[in-house]
N, C-alpha and C positions, 0 to 999 in steps of 0.2 A: 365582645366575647365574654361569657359569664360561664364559665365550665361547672364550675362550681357552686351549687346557691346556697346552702346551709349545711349544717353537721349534725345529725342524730346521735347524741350522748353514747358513750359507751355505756357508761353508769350512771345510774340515779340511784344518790343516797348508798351507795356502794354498792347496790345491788346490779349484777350486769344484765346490761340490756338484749345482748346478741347471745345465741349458742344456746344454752338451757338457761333462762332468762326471764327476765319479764316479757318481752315482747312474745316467746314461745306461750306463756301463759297465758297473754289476752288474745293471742291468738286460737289457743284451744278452748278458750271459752265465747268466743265468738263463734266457734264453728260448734260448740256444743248448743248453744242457746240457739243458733240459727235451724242445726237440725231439728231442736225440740219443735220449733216457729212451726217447719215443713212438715212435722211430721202430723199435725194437728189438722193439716189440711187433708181432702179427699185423693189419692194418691201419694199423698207427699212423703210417705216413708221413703218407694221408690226413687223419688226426685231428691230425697235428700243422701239416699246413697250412693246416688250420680256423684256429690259432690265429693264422695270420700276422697278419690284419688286426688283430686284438686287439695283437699285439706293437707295429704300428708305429703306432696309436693310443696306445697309453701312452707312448710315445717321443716322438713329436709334441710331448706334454705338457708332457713331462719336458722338451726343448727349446723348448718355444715360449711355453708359457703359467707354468709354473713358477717359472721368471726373475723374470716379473711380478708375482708372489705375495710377493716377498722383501721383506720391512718390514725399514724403521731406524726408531731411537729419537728421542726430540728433537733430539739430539744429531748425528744422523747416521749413527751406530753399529750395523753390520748387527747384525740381529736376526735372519734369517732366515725361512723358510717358516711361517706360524703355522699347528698340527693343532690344530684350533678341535675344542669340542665336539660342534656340531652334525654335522661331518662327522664323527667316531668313532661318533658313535651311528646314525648313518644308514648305516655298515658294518655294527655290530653289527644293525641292524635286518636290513639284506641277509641276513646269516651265520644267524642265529636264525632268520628266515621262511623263508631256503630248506632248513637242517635240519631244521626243523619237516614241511615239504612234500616232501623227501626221502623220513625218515622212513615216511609216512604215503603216498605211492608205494609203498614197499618192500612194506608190510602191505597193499596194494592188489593186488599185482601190477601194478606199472608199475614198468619199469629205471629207478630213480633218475639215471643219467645222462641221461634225456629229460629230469627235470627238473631239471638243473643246466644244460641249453643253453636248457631256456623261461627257467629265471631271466635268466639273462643278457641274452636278447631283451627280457623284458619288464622288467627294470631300465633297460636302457638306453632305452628307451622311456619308461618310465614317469620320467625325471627329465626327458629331452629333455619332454616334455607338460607337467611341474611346472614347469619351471621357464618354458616359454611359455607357459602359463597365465598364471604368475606378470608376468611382462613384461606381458602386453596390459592388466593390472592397475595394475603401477608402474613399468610402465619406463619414464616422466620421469625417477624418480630414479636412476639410473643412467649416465645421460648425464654424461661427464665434459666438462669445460670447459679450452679452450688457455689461458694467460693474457692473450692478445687475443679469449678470448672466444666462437672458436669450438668448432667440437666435435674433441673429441680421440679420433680413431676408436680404437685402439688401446686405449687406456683404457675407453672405452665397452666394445667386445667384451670385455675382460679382466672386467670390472665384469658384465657381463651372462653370463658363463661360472663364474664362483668362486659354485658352489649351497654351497662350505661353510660359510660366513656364512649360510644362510639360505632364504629365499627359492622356495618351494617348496611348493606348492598341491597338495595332495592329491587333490581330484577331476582337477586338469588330469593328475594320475599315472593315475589309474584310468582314462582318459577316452581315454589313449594306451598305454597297457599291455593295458589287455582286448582290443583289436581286433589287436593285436600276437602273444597270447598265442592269439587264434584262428588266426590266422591259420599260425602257427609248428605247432598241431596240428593244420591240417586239412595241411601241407604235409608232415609225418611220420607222418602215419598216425595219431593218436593219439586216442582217442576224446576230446571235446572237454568233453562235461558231465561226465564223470567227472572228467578232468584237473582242470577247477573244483571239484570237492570236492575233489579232493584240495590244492588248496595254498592253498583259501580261509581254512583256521586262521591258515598261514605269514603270509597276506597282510595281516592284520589283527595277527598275534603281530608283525609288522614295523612296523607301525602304534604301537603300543604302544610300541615302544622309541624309535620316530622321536619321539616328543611329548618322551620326556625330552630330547631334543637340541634340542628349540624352546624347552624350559624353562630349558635353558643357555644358548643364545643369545637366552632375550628376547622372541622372536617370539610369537606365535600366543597373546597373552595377554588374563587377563579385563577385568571392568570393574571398577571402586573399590568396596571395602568396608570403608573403613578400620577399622572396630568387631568386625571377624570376628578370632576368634583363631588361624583357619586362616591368613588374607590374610599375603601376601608384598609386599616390595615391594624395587624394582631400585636399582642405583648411574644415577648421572650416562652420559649416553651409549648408553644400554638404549633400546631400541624403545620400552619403558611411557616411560620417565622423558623421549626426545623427546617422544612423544604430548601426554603432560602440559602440558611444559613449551609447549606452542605454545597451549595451553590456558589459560596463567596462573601455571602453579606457580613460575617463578620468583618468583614473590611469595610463597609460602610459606604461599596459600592456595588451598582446590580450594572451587570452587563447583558445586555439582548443583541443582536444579528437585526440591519436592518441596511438594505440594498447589497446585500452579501458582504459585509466588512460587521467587525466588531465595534458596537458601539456604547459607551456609559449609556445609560438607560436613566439612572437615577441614584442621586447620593444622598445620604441621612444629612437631613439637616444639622447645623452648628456642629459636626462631627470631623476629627483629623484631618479624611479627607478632602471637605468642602473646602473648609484652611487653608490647604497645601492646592486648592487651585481645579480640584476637577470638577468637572460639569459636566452634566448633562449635553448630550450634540456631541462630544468627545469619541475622535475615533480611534481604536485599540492598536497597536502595531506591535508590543509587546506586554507582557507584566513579568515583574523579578526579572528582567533582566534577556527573558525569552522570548522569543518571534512567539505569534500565535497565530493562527490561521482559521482557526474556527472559533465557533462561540463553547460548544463545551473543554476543547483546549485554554482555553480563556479563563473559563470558569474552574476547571480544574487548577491550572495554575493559583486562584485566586483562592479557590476555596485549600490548597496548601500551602498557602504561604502565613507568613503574619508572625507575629505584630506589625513587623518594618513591611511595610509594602512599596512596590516602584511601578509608576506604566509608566509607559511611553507611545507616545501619541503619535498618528500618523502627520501632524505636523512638525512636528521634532519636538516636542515639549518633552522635558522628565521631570516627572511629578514624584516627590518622596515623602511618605505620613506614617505612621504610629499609630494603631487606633490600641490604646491603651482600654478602650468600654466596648462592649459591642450595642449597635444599636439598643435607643430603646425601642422601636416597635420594627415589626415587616416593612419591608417595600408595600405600598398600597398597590390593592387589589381588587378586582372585581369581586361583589359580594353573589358572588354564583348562588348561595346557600339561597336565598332572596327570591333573587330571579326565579329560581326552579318553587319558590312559594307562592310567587306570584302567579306563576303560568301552572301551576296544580287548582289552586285555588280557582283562577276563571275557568278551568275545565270543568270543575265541579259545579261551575254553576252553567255552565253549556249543557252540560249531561241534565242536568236534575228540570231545566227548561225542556229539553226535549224527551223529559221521558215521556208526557202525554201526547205526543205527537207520535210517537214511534207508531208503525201499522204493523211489525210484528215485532212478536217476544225475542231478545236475543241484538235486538238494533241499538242501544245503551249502551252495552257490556263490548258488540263490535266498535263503536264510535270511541271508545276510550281505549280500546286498544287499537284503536288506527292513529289518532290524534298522540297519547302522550309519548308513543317512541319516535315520533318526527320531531316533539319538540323536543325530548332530550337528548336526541341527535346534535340538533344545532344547540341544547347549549352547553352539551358536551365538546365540543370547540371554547368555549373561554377557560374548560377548569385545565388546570394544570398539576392536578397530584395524579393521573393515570396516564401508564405511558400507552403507545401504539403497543399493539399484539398483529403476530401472524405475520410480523415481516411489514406491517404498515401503517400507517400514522394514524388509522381509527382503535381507537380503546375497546375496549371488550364488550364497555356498557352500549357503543356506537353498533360493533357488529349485531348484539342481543336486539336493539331497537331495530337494525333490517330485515332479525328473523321474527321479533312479533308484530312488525308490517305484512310480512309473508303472513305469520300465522290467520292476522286479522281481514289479509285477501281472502282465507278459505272461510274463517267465520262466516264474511259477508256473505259467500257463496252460499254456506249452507242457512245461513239465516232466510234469504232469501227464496227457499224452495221451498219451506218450512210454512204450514197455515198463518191466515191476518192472527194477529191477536186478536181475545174476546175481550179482555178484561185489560185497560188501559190505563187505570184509574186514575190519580190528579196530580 
């Protein structure tokens, strides 16, 4: 995990970099030299006042929201703007899927510049959808607090706008980017099921690189396996290692449910409780002192107890420890984040093989919506930050993948009625 990979200076030479700044500066003169660039060309007035509202949107930014991004240390001591990993790789993901779908325009016969203005639409769409997705999910947490208690608007917006921490639902992307990315071709002329083959490889090869940037921030991870010698496990302050910890681990023991009895699962190495005797295989019959009967009575138990903690085992042992530190890392875990890069990645390259195979327009775009909600179906069984919805143990993102299975049965259908393709290219 590398949440964090460098710091962009508040100040240079005391001048500030964020809000009416230097950065606001090279940035209006970038956008000023760029227009003069376009305007020189035949059309290019028009084209370059396409890009105004893009200009004074990153300006905006740069003055409004930027500012509030700027971290100090303990101490007080600007640190400035942090370029987290998650947002580096969520550019390269951009940059990658759209050359990819460039590309693959080009060999189509489609201007690659129609798809460098769909990208645009349907990124900017597609984060606005993730990221409100993501809110109608957890945005309690996000709410910041005045020190009397109430709500600190400012803070909240700033908190609910910074997607480079995180925070970013994938279907809620697809779910406002497709309808976006219709929409944008029927309004240029563009043939529409073609256009889906053509940047369905992009859209999944972006896929792929966005997971490693959930793997550096934390997020989107599996469930405990501490005996795998693949399993990974996080520092203090990690999304896993919160999860955990609310679970018990600051005792420096993890409990799972396994042949219906409570069982230790896994203890932190060289820690109190290792000391005082427990182990792994150990079956639960009380902690503190109380019978417990299930695994989240268990956990609850554990996760309110402490420092002094007691089980008692269903052989009669009574085991008593202190964890004076709390772990240093998670319980190990499945690197979900991986997985789901792995099985993005070879989709993308399933797709991008069969696009010249395909016999009509529209067979791409259905294959990648038949394919990636099956597999994140199944590997939505290892993560464990989403609970069941609707009364049942499949998570939200598991039901969404049975309705774009459905949706992608009518795709086929209508692809299927639909003329051969003419144009197949390579």
């Amino acid at each position: 995990m590398r949440s964090i990979l460098f710091y962009i200076p508040a100040e240079i030479a005391g001048a500030p970099v964020f809000g009416v700044g230097l950065l606001l500066a090279a940035w209006l003169l970038v956008a000023v030299l760029g227009g003069l660039w376009l305007a020189r060309r035949p059309g290019g007035a028009r084209e370059a006042a396409g890009f105004v509202p893009l200009v004074l949107i990153i300006a905006a930014v740069i003055v409004f929201l930027l500012p509030g991004m700027v971290e100090r240390d303990a101490s007080g001591r600007l640190l400035g703007v942090p370029i987290r990993g998650f947002g580096v790789m969520l550019m390269l993901a951009t940059v990658a899927g759209v050359g990819l779908a460039a590309r693959r325009a080009w060999q189509a016969g489609i201007d690659p510049d129609a798809i460098y203005s769909l990208a645009f639409v349907m990124f900017v769409a597609g984060i606005v959808g993730a990221r409100i997705f993501y809110l109608i999910e957890y945005g309690h947490e996000f709410i910041c607090r005045t020190p009397q208690g109430g709500i600190d608007l400012a803070a909240t917006v700033r908190a609910m706008l910074n997607v480079t921490q995180g925070g970013l639902v994938v279907y809620g992307s697809v779910l406002a980017a497709v309808p976006a990315g219709i929409w944008f071709c029927r309004r240029r002329g563009l043939p529409v099921l073609q256009v889906g083959d053509v940047i369905a490889p992009g859209m999944v090869l972006g896929l792929a690189v966005g997971r490693i940037g959930c793997f550096l921030n934390g997020c989107c991870f599996g469930g405990v396996c501490p005996t795998a010698s693949y399993a990974v496990s996080f520092p203090p302050g990690s999304p896993p290692y919160v999860y955990q910890q609310q679970a018990g681990w600051q005792s420096g023991v993890w409990l799972e449910e396994a042949e219906g009895r409570v069982k230790v699962a896994y203890v932190a190495p060289a820690s109190a409780a290792a000391e005082a005797g427990v182990a792994a295989g150990q079956t639960v019959a009380a902690v503190n002192g109380s019978p417990v009967g299930s695994l989240s009575e268990a956990r609850a138990r554990v996760a309110e107890g402490g420092p002094a903690y007691e089980l008692r085992t269903a052989e009669g042992q009574t085991l008593r420890w202190v964890a004076v530190a709390a772990p240093a890392r998670s319980v190990p875990i499945h690197p979900a984040q991986l997985y789901a890069a792995i099985d993005a990645g070879l989709l993308a390259l399933v797709l991008w093989l069969y696009f010249p195979l395909r016999r009509r327009d529209g067979e791409v775009f259905a294959l990648m919506l038949t394919l990636h909600p099956i597999s994140r179906f199944f590997l939505e069984m290892i993560r464990s930050d989403e609970p069941g919805q609707f009364g049942t143990e499949l998570t939200i993102s598991q039901w969404l993948s049975l309705g774009l299975i459905s949706a992608a049965a009518v795709l086929w259908w209508y692809v299927e009625h639909t003329p051969r393709s003419t144009g197949r290219g390579s």
